[in-house]
C-alpha positions as CSV (number, residue, x, y, z in Angstrom):
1,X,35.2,280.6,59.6
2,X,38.0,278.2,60.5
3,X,38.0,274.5,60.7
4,X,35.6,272.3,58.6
5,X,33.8,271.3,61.5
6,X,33.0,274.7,62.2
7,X,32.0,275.3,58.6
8,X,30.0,271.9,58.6
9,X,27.7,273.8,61.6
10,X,27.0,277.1,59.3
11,X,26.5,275.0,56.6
12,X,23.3,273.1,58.8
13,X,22.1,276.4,59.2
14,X,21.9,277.7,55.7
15,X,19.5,274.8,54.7
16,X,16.4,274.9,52.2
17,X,13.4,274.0,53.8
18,X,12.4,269.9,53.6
19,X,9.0,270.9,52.1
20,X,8.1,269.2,49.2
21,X,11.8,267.1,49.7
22,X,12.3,263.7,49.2
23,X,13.8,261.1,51.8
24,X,17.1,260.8,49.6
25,X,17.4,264.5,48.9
26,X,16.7,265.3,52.6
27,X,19.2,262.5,54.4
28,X,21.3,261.8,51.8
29,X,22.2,264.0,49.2
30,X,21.9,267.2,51.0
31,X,24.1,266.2,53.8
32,X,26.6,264.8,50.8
33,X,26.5,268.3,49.6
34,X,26.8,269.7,52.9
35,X,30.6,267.9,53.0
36,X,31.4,268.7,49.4
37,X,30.6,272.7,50.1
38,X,32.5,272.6,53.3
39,X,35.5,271.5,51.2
40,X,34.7,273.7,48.0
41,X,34.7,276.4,51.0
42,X,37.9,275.7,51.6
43,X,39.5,275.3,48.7
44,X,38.2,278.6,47.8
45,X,35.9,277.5,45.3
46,X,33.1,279.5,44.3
47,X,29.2,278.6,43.8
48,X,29.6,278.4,40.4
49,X,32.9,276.3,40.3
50,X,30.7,273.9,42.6
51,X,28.1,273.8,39.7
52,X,30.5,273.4,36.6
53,X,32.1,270.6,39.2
54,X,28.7,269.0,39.2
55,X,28.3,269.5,35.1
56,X,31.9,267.9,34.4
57,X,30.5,264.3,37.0
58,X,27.2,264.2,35.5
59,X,28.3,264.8,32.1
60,X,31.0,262.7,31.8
61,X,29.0,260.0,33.2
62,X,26.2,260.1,30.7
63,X,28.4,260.5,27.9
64,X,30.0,257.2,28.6
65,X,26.7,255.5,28.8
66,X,26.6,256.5,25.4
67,X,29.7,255.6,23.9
68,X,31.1,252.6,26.0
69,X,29.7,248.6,26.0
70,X,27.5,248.4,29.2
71,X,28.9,246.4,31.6
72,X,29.1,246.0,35.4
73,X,32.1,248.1,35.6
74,X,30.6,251.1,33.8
75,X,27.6,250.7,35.7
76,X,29.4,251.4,39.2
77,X,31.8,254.3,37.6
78,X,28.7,255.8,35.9
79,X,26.4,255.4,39.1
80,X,29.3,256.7,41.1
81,X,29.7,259.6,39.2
82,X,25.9,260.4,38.8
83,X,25.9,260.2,42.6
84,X,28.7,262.7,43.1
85,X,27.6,265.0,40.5
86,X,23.8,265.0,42.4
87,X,25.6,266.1,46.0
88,X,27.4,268.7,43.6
89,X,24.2,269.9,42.4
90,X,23.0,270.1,46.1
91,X,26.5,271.9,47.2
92,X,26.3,274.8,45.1
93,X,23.2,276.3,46.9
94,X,24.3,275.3,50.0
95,X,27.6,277.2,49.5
96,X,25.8,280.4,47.6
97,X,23.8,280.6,51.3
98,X,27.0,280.0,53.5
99,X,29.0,282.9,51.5
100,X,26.1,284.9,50.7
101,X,27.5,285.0,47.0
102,X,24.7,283.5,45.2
103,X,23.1,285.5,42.5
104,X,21.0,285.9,39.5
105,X,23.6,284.2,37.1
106,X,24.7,281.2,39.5
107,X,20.7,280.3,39.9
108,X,20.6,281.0,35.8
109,X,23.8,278.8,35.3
110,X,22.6,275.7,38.0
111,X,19.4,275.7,36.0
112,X,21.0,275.6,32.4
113,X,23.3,272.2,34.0
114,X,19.5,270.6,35.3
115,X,18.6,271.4,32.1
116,X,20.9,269.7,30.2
117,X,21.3,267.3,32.3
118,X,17.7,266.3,32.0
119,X,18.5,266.2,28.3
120,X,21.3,264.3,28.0
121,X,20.5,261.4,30.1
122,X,17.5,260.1,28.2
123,X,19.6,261.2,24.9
124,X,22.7,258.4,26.3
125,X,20.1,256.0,27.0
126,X,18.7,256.5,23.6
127,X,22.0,256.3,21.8
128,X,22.8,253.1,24.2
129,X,20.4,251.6,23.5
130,X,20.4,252.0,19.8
131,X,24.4,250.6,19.7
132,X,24.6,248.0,22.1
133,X,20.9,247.2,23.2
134,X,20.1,244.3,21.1
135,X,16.4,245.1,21.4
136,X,13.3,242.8,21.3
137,X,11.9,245.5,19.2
138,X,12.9,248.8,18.2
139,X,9.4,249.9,19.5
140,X,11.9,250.4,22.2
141,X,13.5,253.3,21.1
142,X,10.8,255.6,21.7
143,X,10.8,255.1,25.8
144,X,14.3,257.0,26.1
145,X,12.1,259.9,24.4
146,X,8.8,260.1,26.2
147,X,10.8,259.8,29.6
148,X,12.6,262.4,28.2
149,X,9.6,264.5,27.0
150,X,7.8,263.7,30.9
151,X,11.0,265.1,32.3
152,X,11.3,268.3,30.7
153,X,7.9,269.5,30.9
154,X,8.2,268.5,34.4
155,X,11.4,271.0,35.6
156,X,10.0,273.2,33.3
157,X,6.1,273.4,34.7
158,X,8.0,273.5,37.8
159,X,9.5,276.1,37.6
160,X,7.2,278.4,36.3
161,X,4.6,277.2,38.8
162,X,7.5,278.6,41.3
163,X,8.2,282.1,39.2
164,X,4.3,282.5,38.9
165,X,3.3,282.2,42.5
166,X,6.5,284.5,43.4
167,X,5.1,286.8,40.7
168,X,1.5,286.9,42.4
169,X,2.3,287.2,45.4
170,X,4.9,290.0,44.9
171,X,2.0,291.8,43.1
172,X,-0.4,291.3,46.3
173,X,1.9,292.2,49.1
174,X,3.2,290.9,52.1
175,X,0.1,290.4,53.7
176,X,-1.1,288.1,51.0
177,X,1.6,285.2,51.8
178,X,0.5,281.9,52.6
179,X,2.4,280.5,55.5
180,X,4.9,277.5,54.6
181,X,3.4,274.2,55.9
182,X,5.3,271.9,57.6
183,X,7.4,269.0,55.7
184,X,5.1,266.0,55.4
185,X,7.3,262.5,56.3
186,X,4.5,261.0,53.9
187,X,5.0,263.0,51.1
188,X,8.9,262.7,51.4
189,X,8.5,259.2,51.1
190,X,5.6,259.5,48.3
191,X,8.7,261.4,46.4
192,X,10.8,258.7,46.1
193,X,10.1,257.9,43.3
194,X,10.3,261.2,41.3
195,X,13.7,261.7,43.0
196,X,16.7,262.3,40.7
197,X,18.9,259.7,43.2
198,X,16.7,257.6,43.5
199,X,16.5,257.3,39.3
200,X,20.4,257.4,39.5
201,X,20.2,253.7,41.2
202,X,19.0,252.4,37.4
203,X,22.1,252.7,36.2
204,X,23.4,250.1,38.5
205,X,21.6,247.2,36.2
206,X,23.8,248.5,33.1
207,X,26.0,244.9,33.5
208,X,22.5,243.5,32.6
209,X,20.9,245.5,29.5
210,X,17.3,243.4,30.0
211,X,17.1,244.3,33.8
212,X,18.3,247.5,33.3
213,X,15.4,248.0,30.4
214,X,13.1,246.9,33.1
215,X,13.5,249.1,35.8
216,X,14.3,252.2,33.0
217,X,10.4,251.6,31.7
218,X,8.7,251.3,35.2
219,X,10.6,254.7,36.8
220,X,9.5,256.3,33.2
221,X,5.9,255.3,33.8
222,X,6.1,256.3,37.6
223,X,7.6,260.1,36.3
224,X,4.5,259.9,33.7
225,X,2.4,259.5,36.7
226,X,4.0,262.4,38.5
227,X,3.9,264.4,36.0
228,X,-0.2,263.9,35.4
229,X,-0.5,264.5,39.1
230,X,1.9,267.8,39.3
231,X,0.5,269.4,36.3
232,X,-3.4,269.2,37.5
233,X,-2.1,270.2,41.1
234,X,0.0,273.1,39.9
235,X,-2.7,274.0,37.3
236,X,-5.3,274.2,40.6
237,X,-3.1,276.3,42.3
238,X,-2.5,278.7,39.8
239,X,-6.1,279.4,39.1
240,X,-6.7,279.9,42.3
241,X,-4.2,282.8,42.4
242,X,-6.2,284.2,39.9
243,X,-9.3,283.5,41.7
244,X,-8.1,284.9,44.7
């Protein structure tokens, strides 16, 4: 491949499909990625640099959440960084399918950083709000911790759902695959919500620690919500591989 324009045009065509996507995933941080793994391309980068790069953003974001004073200047580094770190997340695969050098360990190794990502940001927010939060009660405490707990059983339901149904219908054949259905504009808005970006645009209200409280407690009663609804929707469709 030569120029980045020319990479940019592979790069459209070695897309995921938009089922089950988001509006933020699908127009903004996948075509965010889609710049950042035309330039890892050419600086030679691997898949796996691409996904450490997004680690060393997301990390050193959330770790200042948890060690500096909010304010509204950490609040734009930190949602800047979050940001950058999410199109990094997205870049990786993008530039595993470009280069055809994805693998076992870089999936392994991108999950491990979601992972711990998932961890660590309700674990900053925790420790934030324990040194600088001035609390109304420390009832408050716990909400850092049952978003967390909603969060992890999430990605990890998730993906077990995924590994199951690729399990079953591996054991059934080829004949047993159910065709992909089309990306639904009303679901990718329904996922707002549950979007990682979209979460990412709390951190904006650290310069004001009440707001900022606000808006953390009502996207960790939406992700409750979504995770109710995912687990009894994945739990239907695995019982109906069994069924079937």
């Amino acid at each position: 491949m030569g120029s980045t324009g020319t990479v940019l045009r592979e790069l459209r065509g070695a897309q995921k499909s938009a089922k089950g996507v988001s509006l933020y995933s699908r127009y903004v941080n996948r075509p965010a990625g889609r710049v950042l793994a035309a330039g890892a391309y050419r600086a030679g980068m691997t898949p796996n640099h691409v996904t450490l790069t997004s680690g060393l953003f997301t990390f050193g974001a959330l770790t200042a959440v948890a060690l500096v004073e909010p304010s509204w200047t950490l609040a734009v580094l930190v949602y800047a960084a979050l940001v950058v770190g999410f199109a990094f997340d997205s870049a990786d695969g993008q530039l595993a399918r470009l280069t055809g050098r994805g693998g076992p360990d870089g999936e392994w190794l991108d999950h491990v950083v979601d992972c711990g990502k998932m961890v660590l940001v309700h674990t900053a927010v925790l420790i934030s709000f324990y040194r600088f939060g001035e609390l109304p009660s420390e009832a408050w405490l716990f909400l850092p911790l049952g978003f967390q707990l909603a969060a992890v059983v999430t990605f990890c339901a998730g993906l077990l759902r995924e590994q199951l149904g690729k399990a079953a219908a591996s054991a059934r054949g080829p004949s047993w695959a159910v065709p992909a259905a089309p990306a639904s504009p009303v679901r990718a808005v329904a996922l707002l919500p549950a979007d990682y970006g979209v979460f990412c645009l709390v951190f904006l209200l650290l310069g004001a620690p009440g707001a900022f409280r606000t808006g953390y407690a009502v996207l960790a009663a939406v992700h409750t919500l979504f995770l109710a609804a995912f687990l009894a929707k994945w739990f239907r469709e695995l019982k109906a591989l069994r069924a079937g």
